[in-house]
KOLSE-175430 format. One record per residue: x, y, z of N, C-alpha, C in turn; residue in three letters. Coordinates in pm, whole numbers, plus 50000, padded with zeros to 5 digits. Layout:
// residues N
XYZXYZXYZALA ...
//
This chain:
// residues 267
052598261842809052778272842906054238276742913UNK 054328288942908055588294642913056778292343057UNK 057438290443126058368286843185058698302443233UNK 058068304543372058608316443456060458315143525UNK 061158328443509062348323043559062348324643676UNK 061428335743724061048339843864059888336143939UNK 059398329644047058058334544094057428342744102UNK 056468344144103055658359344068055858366444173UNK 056298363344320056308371244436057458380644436UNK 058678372044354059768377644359059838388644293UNK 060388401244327060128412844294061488416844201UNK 060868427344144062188430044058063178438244099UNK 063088440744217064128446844306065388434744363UNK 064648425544395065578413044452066348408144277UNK 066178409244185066348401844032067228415344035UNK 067388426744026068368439144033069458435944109UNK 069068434744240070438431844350071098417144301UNK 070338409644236071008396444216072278396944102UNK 071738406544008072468414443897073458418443922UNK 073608426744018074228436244080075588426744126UNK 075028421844199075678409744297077228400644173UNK 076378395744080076388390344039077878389643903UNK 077658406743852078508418043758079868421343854UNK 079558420344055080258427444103081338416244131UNK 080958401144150081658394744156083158392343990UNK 082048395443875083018392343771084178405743766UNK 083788416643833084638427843828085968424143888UNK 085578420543992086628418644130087728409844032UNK 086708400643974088008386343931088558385543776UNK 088308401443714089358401743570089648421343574UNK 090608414643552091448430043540091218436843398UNK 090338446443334090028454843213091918453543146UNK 091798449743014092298446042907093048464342907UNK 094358466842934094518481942894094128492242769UNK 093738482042668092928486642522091678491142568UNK 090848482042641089498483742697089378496042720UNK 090448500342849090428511842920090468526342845UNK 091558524742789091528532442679090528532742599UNK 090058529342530089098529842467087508533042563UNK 087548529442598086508536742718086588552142736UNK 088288554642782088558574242802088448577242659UNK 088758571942552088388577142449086688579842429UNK 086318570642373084558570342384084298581742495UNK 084508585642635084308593042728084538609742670UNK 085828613242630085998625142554084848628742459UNK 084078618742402083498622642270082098631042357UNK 081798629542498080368632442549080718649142598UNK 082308651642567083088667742670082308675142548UNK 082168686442604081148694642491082108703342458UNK 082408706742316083458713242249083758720542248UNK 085488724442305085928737242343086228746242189UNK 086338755242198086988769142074087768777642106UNK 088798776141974089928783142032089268794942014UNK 090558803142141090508816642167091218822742122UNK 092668821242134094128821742080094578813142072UNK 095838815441941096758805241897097508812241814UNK 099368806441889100248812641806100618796441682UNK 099938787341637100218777541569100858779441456UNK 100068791441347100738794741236102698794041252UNK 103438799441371103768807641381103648825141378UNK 102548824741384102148845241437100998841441501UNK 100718851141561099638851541665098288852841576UNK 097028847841626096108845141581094688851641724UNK 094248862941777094028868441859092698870941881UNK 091858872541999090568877742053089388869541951UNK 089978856641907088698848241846087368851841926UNK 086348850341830085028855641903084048848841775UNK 083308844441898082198834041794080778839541847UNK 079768834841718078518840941737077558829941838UNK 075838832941908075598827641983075208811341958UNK 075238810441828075258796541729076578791041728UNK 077718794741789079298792241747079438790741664UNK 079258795941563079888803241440080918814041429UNK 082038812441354083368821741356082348837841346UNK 083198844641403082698863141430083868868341363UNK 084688868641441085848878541438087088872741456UNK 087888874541423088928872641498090548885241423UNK 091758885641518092888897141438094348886841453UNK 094908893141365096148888641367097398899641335UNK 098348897141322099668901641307099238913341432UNK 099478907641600099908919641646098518925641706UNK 097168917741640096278928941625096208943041533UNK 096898937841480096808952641357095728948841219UNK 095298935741268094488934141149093318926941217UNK 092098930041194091128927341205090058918341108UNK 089688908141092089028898541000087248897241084UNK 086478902241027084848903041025083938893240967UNK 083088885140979082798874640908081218875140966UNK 080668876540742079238882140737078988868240699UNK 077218865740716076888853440677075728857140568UNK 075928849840456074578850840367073598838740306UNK 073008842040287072478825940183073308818940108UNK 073958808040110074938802840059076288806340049UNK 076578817840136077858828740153078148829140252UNK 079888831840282080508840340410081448843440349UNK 081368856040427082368868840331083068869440493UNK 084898869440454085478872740568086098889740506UNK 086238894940583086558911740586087378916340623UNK 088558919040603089648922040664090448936340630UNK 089978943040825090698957040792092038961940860UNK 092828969940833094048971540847094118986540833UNK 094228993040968094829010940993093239015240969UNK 092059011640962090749012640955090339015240785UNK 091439006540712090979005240554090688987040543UNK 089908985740430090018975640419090848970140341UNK 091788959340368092818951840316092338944340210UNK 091158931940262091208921140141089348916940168UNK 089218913140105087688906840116087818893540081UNK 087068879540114087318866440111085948863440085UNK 085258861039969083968850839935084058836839906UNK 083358830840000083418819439994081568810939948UNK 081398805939819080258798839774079698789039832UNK 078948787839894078518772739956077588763239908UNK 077658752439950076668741239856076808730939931UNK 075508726040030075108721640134076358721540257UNK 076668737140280077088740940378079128738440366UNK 079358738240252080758732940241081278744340163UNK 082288751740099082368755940021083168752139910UNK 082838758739738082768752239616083108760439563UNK 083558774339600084338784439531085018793939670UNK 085948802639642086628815039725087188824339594UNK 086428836839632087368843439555088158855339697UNK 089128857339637090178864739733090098879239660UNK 090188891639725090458901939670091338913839722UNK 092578918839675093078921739825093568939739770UNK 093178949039843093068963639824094198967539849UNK 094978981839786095798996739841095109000039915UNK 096009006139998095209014540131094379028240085UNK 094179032039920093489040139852092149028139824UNK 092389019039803091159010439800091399004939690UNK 092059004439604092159001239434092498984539421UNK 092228976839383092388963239373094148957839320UNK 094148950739403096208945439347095548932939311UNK 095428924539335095298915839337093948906939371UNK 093358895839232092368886839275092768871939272UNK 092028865039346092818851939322091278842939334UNK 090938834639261090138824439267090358811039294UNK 089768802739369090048788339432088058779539350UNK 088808770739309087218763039284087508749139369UNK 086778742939443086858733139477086228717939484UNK 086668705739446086308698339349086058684139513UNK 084968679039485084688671339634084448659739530UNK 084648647239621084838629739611084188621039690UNK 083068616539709082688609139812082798617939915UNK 082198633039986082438639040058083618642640101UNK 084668638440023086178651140108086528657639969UNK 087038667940012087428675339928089368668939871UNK 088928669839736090248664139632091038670939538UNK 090348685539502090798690639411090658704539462UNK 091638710039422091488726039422092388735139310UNK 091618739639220092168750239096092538765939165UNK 093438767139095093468785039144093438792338959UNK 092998805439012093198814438917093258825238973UNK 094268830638929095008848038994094928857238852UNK 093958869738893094058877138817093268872638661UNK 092408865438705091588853638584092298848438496UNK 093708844638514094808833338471095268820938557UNK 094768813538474095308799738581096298796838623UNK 096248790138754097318791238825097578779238892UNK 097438768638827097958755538884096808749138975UNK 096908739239028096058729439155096618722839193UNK 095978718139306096338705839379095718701939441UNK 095808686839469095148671339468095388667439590UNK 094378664439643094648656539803094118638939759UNK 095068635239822094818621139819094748614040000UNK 093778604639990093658598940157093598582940154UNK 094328580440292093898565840332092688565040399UNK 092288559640499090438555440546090728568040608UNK 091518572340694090708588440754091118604440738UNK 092408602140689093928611140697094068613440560UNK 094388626040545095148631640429096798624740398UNK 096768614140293098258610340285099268617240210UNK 098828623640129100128631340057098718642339960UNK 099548652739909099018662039839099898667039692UNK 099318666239591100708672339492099778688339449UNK 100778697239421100908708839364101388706639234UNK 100428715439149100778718038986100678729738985UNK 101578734938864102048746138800100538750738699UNK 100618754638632099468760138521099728754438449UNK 100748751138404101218738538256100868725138284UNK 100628727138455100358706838513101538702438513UNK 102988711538514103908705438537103808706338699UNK 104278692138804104568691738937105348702739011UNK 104808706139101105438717539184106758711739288UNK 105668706439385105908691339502105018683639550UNK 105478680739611104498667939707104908670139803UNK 103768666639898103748669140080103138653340084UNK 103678644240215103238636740267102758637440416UNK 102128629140430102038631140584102308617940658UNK 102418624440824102418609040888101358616141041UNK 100738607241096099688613541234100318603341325UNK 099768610641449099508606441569098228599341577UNK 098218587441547097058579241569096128577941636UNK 096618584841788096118584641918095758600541961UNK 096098606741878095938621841887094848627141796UNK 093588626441843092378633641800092488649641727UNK 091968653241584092458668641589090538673241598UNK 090628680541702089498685041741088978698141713UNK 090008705141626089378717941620088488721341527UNK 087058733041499086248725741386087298741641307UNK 087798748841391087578760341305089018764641257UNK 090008754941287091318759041256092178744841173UNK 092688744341044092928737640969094528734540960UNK 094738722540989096438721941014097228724240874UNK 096298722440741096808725640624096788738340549UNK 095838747140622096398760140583096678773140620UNK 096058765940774095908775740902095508790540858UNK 094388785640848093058797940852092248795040912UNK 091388803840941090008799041033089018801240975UNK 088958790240870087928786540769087748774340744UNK 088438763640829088178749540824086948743840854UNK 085948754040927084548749740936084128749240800UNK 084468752740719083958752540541084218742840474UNK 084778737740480085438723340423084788707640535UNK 085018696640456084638686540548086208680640602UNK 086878677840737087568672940796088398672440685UNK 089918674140659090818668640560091038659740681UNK 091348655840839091858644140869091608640241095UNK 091118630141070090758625741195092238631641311UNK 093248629241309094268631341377095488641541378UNK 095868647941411097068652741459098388650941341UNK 098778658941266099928657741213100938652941295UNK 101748643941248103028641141321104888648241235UNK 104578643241123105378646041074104938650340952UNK 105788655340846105528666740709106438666040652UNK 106698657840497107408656440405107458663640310UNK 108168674240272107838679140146108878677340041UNK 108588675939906109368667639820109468675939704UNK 110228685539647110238687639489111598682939417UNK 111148686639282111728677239196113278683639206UNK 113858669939173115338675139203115788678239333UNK 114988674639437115788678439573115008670739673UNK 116148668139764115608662639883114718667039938UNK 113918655540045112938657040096113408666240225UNK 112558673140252112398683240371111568682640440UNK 112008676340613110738670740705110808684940772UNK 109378682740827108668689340973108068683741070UNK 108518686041195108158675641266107198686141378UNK 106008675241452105458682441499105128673741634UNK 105168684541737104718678441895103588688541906UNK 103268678642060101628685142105101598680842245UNK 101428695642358100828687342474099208694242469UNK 098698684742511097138688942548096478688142696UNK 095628696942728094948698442809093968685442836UNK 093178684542942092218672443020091528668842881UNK 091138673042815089828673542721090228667842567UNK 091588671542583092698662742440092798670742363UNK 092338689542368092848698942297094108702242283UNK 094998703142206096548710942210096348721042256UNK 097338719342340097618739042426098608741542375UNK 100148730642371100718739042322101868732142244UNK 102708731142207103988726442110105078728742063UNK 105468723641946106588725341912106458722541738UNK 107398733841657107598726441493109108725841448UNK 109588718941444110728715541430111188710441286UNK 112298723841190112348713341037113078730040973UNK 112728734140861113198745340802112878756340872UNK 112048760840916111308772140993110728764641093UNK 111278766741224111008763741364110298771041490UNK 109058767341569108898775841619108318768941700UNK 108098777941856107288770341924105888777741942UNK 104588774241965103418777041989102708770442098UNK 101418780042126100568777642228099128780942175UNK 098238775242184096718777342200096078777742307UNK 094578789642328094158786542427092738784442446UNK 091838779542441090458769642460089658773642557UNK 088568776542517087528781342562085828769242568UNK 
//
């Protein structure tokens, strides 16, 4: 016969309060580990339901009247000033961004998809008569789900790539090649460990709002930005962030060759 821990009378209301009782005494008599705690407000952020930017001067230029569809999916959004307007169609395996300027169109952006990531962009960018200047092609080459490689071709002549390389979550350095595969530079990075980058639709590496197309290049927050070519010193960028309740950046600072300060704002 099995071994009751309770009498049968005893109800499971009295076995609750005993619980209760019981958890409240061990509270009182250890003080939460400050890692604990933390880690708790962390875990806690992950349940805030995800804000989207609205504006952001991050690039350095303004980035304006973001507008997402009832799926939150990128719509619209303008830049320089508002003098330019960017439209974004969705197709079967496609999003075409559209971009018009004085009510001509400037450039058209196709992007190929293949289970929702994209695996090609071609760029195409118009005279205000409409006549083509310029095409530029991007193919993009994925590794165990992150993206590692990216070819260009301008004008259907190749035009060099470059290679992302990562530690377990973060983009650690990137090299640029020429078309010959001779080295351009190298960019390293360093993060804020503790600084979550939360945005799905804005990309700290090339600041477009097409990072929903790609998978994460990196869990955290740039801190700092090395860039290295041959024959010359390295050239840092350094980067701050204050954020709002929720751990979005509102607003900052870039500090290095070209300096500026910025603000975002979250919706």
């Amino acid at each position: 016969m099995t071994k009751q821990l309770f009498p049968s009378g005893l109800s499971a209301k009295i076995f609750l309060l005993l619980s209760v009782a019981i958890f409240s005494c061990q509270k009182d008599g250890v003080t939460p580990h400050p890692d604990i705690v933390e880690e708790v407000e962390t875990n806690a952020n992950a349940f805030v339901v995800s804000q989207f930017l609205s504006q952001t001067t991050m690039p350095g230029y303004d980035i304006t009247d973001i507008q997402y569809n009832l799926d939150h999916s990128l719509k619209s959004y303008r830049t320089e000033g508002g003098l330019y307007t960017t439209t974004l169609t969705y197709a079967p395996n496609k999003v075409i961004y559209t971009t018009i300027y004085g009510g001509k169109k400037s450039s058209d952006i196709v992007y190929d998809l293949e289970n929702q990531y994209a695996t090609r962009k071609l760029e195409t960018f118009y005279t205000s008569s409409g006549n083509i200047t310029d095409v530029i092609q991007t193919d993009y080459i994925y590794q165990a789900g992150k993206l590692v490689k990216e070819y260009y071709r301008e004008n259907n002549l190749p035009d060099g790539h470059l290679v992302y390389y990562y530690d377990e979550h973060n983009v650690s350095f990137q090299e640029r090649y020429d078309a010959d595969g001779v080295i351009v530079n190298k960019v390293s990075y360093e993060y804020y460990l503790k600084h979550a980058d939360k945005s799905k639709d804005f990309s700290q590496f090339n600041y477009k709002m097409d990072a929903k197309l790609f998978p994460q290049k990196s869990l955290n927050l740039v801190e700092n930005r090395y860039l290295k070519k041959p024959a010359n010193n390295p050239v840092t960028t350094h980067y701050t962030y204050l954020f709002n309740a929720s751990g979005y950046p509102i607003s900052g600072s870039v500090t290095g060759p070209d300096p500026y300060n910025w603000t975002s704002n979250w919706q």
